[in-house]
Residue, then its C-alpha position, 0 to 999 in steps of 0.5 A: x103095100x110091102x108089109x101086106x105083101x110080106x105077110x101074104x107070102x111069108x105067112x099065107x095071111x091075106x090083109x085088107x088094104x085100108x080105106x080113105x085117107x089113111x089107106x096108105x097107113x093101115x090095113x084092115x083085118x077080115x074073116x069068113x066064118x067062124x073066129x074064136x079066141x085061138x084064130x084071133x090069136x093066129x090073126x094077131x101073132x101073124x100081125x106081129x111076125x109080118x111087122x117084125x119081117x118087113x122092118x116096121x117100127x112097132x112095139x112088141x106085145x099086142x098078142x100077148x096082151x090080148x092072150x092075158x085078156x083073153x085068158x081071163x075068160x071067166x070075167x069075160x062070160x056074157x059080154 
């Protein structure tokens, strides 16, 4: 679809096409290997940019809610 189109060839960000009735809708996030806070981040701020640049309403936000989230670490130890 456009949106994922946009991010793969502005950003060099591969997103998975949704599944089921809603596959036009939504996407699907993936990694291979390792993810830590910092590549959630990139994920999210991609996520974010590609929207912006393809034209898609959304609200703004999402990455820095989940950097405040994020940041709370030690809140977060064990879970």
């Amino acid at each position: 679809d456009a949106l994922r189109k946009v991010i793969l060839d502005r950003f060099d960000m591969s997103l998975g096409q949704g599944l089921g009735k809603q596959s036009d809708r939504i996407f699907r996030i993936g990694h291979l290997g390792h993810f830590n806070d910092l590549t959630l981040c990139g994920t999210l701020a991609g996520v974010e940019m590609g929207l912006a640049a393809a034209g898609v309403p959304h609200r703004s936000g999402g990455l820095q809610a989940a950097m405040e989230y994020l940041t709370r670490a030690p809140e977060r130890a064990g879970q």
